[in-house]
N, CA, C and O atoms as a Tripos MOL2 file, in Angstrom:
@<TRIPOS>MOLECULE
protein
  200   199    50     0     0
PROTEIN
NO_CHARGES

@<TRIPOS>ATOM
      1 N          -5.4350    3.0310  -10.9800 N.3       1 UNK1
      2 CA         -5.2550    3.6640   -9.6890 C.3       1 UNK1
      3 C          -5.5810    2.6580   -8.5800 C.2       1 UNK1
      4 O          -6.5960    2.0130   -8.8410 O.2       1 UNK1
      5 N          -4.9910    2.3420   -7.3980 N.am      2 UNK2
      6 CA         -5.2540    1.7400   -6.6570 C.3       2 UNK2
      7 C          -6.0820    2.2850   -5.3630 C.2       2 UNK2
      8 O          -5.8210    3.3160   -4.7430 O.2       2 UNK2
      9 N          -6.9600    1.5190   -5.1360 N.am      3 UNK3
     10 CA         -8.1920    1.6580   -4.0420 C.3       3 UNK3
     11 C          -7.4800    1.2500   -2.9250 C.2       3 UNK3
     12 O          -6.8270    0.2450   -2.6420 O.2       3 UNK3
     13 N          -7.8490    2.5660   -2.2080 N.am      4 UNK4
     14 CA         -7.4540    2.5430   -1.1810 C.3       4 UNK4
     15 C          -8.4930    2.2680   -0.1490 C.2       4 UNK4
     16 O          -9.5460    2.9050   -0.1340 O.2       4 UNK4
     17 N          -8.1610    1.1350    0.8940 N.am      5 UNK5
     18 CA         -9.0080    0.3740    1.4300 C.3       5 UNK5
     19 C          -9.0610    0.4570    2.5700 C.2       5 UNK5
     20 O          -9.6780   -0.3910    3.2150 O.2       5 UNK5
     21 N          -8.2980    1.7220    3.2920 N.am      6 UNK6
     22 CA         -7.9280    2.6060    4.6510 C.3       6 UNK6
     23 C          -9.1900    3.3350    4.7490 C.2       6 UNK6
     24 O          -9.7890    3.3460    5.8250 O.2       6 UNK6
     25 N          -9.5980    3.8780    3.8380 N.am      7 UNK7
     26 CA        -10.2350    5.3670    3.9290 C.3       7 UNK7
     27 C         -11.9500    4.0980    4.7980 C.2       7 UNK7
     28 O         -12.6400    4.3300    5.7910 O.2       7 UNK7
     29 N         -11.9840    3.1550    4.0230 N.am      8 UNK8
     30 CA        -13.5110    2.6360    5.0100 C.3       8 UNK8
     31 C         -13.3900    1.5220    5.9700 C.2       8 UNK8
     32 O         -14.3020    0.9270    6.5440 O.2       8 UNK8
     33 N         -11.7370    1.2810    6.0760 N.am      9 UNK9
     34 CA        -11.5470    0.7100    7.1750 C.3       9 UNK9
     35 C         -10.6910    0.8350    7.9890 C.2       9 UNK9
     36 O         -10.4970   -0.3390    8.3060 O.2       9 UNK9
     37 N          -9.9170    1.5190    8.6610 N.am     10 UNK10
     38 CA         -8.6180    1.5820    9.2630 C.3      10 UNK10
     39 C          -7.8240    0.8280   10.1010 C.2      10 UNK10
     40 O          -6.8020    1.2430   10.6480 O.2      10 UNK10
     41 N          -8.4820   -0.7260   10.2460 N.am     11 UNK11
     42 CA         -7.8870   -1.5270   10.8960 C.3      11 UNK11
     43 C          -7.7100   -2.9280   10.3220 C.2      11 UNK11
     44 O          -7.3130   -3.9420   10.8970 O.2      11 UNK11
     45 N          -8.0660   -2.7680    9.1520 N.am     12 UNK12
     46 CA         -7.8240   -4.0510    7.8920 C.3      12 UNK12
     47 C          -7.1970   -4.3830    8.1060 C.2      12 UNK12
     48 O          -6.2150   -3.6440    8.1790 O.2      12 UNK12
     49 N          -7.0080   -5.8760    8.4600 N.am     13 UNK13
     50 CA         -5.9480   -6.3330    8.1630 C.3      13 UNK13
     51 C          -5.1730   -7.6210    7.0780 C.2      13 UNK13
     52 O          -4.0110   -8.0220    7.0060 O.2      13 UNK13
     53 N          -6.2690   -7.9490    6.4280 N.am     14 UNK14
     54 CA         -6.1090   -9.2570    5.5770 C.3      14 UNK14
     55 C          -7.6000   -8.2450    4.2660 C.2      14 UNK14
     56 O          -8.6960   -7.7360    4.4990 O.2      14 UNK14
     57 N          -6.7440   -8.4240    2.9710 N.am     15 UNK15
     58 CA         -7.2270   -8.5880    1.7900 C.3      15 UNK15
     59 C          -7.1100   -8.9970    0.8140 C.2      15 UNK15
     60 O          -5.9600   -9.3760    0.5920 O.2      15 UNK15
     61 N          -8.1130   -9.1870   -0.3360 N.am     16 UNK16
     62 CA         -7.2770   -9.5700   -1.3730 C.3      16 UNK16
     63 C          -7.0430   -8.3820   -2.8160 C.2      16 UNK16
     64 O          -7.8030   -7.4760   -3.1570 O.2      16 UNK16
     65 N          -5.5020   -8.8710   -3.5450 N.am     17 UNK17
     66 CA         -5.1170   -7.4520   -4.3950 C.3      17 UNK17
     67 C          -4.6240   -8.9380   -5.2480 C.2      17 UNK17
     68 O          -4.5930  -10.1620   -5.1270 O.2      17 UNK17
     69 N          -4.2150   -7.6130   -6.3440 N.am     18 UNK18
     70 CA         -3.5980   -8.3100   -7.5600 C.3      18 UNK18
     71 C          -2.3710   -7.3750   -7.4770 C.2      18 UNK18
     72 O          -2.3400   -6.3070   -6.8650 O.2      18 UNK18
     73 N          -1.2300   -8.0080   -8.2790 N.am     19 UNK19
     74 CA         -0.4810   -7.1670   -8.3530 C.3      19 UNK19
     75 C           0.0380   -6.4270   -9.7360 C.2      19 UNK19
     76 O           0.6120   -7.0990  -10.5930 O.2      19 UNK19
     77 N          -0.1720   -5.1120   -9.9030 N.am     20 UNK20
     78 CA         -0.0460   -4.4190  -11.4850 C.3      20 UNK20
     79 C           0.6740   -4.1630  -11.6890 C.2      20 UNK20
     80 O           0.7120   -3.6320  -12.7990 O.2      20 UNK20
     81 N           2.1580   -4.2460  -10.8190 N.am     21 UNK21
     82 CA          3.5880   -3.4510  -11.4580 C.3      21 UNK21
     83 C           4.3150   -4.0840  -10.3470 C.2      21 UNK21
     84 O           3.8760   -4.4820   -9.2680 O.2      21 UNK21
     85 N           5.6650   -4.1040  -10.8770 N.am     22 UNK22
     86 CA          6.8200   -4.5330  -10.0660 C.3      22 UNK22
     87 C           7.9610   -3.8780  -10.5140 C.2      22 UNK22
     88 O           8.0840   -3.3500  -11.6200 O.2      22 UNK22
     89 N           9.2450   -3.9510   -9.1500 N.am     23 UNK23
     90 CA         10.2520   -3.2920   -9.6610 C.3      23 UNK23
     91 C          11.0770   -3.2250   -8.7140 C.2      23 UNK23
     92 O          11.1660   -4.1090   -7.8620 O.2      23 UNK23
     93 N          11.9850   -1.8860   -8.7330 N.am     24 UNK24
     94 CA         13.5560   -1.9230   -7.9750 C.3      24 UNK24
     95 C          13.2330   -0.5860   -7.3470 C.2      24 UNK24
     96 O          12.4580    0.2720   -7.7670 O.2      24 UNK24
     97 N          13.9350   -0.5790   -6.3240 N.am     25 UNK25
     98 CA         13.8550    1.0480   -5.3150 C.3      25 UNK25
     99 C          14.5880    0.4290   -4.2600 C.2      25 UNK25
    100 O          14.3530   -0.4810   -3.4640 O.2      25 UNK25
    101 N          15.8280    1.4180   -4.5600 N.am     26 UNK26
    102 CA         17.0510    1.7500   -4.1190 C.3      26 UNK26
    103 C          17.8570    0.2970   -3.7220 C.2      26 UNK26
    104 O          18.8150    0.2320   -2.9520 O.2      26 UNK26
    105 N          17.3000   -0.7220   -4.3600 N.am     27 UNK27
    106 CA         17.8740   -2.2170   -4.5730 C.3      27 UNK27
    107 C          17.2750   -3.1970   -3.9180 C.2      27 UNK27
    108 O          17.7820   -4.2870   -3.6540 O.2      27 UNK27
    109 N          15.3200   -2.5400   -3.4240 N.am     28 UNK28
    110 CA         15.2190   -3.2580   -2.8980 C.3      28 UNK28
    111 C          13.4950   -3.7790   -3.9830 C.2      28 UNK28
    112 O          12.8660   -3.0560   -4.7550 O.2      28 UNK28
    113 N          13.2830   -4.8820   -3.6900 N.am     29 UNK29
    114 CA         12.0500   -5.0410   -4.0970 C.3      29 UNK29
    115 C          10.6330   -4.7650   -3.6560 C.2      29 UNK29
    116 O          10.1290   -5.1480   -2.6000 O.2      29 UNK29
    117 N           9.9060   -3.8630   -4.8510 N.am     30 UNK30
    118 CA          8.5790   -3.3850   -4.6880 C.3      30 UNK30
    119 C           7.1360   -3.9810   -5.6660 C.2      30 UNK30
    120 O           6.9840   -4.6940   -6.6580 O.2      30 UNK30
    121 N           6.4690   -3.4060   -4.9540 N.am     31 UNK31
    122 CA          5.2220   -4.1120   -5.8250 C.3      31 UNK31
    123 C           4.1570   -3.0390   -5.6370 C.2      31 UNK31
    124 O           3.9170   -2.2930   -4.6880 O.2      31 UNK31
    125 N           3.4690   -3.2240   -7.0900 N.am     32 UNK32
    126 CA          1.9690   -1.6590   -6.8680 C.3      32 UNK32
    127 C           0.7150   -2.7400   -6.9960 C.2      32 UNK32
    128 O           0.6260   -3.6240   -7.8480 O.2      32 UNK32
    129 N           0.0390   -2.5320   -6.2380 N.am     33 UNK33
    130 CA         -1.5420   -3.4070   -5.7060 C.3      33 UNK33
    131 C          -2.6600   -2.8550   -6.3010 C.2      33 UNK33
    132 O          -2.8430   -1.6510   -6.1220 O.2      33 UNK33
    133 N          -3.4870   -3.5110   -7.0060 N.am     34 UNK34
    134 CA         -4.8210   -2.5840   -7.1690 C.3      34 UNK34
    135 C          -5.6690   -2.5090   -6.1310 C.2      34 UNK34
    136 O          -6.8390   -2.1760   -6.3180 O.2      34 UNK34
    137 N          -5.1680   -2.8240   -4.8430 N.am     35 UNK35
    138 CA         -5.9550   -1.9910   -3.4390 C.3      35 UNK35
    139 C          -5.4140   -2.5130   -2.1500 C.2      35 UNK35
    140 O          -5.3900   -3.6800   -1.7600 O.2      35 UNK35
    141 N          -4.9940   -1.4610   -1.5780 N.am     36 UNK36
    142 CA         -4.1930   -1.2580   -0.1310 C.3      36 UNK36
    143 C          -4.6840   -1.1320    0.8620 C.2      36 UNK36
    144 O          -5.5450   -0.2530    0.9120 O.2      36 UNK36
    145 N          -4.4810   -1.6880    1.7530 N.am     37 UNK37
    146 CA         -4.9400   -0.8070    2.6860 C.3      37 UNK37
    147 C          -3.6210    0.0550    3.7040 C.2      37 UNK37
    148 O          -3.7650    0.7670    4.6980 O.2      37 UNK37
    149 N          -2.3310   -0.3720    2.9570 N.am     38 UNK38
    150 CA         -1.5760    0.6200    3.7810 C.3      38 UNK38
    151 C          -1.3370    1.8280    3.3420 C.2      38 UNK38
    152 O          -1.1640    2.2670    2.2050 O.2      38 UNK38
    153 N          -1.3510    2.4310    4.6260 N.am     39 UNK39
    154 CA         -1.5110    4.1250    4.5080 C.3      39 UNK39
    155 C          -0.3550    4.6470    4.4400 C.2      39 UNK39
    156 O           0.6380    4.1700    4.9890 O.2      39 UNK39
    157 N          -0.3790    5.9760    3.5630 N.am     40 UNK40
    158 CA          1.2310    6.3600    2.8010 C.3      40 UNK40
    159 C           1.4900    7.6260    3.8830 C.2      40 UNK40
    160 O           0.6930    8.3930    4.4240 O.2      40 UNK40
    161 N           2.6760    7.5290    3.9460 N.am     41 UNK41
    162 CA          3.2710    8.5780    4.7350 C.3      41 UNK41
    163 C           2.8290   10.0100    3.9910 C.2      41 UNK41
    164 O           3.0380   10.1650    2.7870 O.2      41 UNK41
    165 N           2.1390   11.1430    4.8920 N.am     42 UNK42
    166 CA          1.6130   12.2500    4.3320 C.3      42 UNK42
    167 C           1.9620   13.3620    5.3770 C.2      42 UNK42
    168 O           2.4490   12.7300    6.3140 O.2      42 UNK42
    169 N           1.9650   14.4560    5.6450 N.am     43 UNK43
    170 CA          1.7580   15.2350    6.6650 C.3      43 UNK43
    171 C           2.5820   15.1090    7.5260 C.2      43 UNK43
    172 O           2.0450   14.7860    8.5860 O.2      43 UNK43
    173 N           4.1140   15.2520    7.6230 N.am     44 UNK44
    174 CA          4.5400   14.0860    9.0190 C.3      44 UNK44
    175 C           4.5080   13.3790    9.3340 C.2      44 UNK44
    176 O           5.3120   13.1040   10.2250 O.2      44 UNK44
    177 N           3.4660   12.3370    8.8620 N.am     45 UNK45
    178 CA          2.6990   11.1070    9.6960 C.3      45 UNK45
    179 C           3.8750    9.8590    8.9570 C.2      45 UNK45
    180 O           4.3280   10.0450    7.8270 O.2      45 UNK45
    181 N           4.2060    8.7610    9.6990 N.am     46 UNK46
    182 CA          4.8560    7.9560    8.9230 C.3      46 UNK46
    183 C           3.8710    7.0380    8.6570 C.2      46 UNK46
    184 O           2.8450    6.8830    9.3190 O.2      46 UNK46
    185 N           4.2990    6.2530    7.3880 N.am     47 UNK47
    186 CA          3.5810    5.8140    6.6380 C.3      47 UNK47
    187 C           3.5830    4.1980    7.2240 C.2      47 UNK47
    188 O           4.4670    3.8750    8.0170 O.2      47 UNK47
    189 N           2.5050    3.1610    6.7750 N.am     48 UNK48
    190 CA          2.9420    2.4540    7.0040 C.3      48 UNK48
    191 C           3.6900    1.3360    5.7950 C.2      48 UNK48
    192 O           3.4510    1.4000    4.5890 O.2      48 UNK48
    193 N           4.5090    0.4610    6.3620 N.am     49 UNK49
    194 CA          5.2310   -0.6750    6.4780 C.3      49 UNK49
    195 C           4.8350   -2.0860    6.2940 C.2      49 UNK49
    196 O           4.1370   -2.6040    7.1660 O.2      49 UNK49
    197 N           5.2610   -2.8840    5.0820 N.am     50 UNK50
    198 CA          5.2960   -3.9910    5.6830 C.3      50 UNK50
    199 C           5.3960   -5.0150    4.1280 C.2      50 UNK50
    200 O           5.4530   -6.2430    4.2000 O.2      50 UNK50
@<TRIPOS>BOND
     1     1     2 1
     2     2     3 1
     3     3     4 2
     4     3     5 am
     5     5     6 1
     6     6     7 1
     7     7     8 2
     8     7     9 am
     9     9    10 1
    10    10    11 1
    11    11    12 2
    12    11    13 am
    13    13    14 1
    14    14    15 1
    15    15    16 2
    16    15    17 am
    17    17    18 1
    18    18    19 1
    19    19    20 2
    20    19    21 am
    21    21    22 1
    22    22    23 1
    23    23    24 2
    24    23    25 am
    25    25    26 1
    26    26    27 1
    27    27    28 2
    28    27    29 am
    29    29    30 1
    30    30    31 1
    31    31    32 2
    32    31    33 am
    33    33    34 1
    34    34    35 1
    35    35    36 2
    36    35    37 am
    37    37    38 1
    38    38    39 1
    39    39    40 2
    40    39    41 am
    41    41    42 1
    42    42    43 1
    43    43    44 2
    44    43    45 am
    45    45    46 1
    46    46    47 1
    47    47    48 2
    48    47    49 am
    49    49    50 1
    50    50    51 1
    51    51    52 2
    52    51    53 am
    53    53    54 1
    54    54    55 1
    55    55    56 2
    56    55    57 am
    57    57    58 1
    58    58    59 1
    59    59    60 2
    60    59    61 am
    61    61    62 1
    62    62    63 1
    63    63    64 2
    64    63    65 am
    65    65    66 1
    66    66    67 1
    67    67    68 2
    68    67    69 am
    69    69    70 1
    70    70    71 1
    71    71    72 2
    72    71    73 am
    73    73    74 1
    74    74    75 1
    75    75    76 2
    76    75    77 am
    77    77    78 1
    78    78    79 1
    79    79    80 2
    80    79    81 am
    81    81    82 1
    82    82    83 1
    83    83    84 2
    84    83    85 am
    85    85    86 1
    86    86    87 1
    87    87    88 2
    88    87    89 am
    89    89    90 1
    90    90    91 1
    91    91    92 2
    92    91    93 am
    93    93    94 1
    94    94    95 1
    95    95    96 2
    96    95    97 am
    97    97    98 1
    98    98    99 1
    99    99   100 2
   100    99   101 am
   101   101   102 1
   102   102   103 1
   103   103   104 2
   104   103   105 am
   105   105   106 1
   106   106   107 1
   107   107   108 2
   108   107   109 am
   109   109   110 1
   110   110   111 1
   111   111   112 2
   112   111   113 am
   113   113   114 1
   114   114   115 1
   115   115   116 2
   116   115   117 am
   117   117   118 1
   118   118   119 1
   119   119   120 2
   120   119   121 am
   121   121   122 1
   122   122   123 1
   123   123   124 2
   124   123   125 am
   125   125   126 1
   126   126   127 1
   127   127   128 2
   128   127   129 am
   129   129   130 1
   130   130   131 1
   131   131   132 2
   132   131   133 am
   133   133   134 1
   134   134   135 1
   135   135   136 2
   136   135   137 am
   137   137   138 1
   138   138   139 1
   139   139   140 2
   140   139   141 am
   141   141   142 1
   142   142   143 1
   143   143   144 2
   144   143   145 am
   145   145   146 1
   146   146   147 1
   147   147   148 2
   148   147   149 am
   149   149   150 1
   150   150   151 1
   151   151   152 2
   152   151   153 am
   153   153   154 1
   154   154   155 1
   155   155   156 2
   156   155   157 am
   157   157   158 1
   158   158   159 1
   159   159   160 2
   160   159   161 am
   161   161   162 1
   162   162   163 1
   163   163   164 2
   164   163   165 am
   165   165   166 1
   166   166   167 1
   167   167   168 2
   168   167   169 am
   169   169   170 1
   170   170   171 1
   171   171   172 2
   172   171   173 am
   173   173   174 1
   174   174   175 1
   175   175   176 2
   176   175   177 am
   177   177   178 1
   178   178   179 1
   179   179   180 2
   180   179   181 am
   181   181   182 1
   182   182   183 1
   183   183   184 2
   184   183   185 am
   185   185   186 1
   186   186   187 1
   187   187   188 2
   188   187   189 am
   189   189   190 1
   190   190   191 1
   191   191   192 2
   192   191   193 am
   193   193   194 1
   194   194   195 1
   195   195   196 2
   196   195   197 am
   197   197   198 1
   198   198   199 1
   199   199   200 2
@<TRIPOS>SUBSTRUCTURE
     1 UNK1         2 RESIDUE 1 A UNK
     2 UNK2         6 RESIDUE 1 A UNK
     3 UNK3        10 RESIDUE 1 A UNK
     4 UNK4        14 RESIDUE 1 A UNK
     5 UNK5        18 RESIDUE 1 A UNK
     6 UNK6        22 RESIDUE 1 A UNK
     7 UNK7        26 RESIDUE 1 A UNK
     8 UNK8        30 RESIDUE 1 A UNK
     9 UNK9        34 RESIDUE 1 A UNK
    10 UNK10       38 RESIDUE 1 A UNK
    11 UNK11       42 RESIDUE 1 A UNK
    12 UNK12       46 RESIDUE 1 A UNK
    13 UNK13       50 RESIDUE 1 A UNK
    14 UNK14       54 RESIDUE 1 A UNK
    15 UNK15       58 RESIDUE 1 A UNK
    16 UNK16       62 RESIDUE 1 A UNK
    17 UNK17       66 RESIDUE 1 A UNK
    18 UNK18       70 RESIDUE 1 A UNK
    19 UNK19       74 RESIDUE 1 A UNK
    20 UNK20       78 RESIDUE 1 A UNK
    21 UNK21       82 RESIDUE 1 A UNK
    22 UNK22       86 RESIDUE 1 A UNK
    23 UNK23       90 RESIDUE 1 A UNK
    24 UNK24       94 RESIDUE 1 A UNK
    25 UNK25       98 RESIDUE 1 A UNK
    26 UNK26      102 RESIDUE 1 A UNK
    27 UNK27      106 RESIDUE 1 A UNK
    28 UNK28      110 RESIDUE 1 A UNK
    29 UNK29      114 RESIDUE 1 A UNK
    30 UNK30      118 RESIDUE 1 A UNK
    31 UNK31      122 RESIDUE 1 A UNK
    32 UNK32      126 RESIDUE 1 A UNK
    33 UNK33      130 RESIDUE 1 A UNK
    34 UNK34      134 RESIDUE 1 A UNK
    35 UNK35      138 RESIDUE 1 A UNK
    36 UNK36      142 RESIDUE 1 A UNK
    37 UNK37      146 RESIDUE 1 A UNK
    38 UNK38      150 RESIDUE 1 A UNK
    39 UNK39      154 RESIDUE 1 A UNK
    40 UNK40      158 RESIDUE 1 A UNK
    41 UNK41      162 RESIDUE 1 A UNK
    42 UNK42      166 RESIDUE 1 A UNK
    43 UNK43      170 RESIDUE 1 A UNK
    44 UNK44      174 RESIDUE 1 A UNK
    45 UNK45      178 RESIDUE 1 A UNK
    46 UNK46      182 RESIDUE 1 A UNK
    47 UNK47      186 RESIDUE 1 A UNK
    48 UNK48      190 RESIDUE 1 A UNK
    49 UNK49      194 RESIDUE 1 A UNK
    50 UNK50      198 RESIDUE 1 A UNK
C-alpha cells in the first residue's frame, strides 16, 4: 500500500519513493510509488497532477 505523504504534509514538494508497478492507461504511461504525496481526486475535488 502506498503512504500517503499528504495527510502530514500538504505542501510537499520533493521526496523520495521507489517505484512498485508500472504500466499502460489509456496509452499513456503510469507508475505506482510506495509513497505520494499527490492527492487523488475524491469528493469533486480534482486530483492532483503531474
Amino acid at each position: 500500500m502506498t503512504e500517503r505523504l499528504y495527510f502530514d504534509d500538504a505542501y510537499l514538494r520533493e521526496w523520495t519513493a521507489r517505484v512498485v508497478a508500472r504500466g499502460e492507461r489509456d496509452g499513456r504511461p503510469v507508475v505506482a510509488l510506495d509513497r505520494s504525496a499527490f492527492y487523488p481526486e475524491a469528493g469533486g475535488q480534482p486530483g492532483d497532477q503531474g
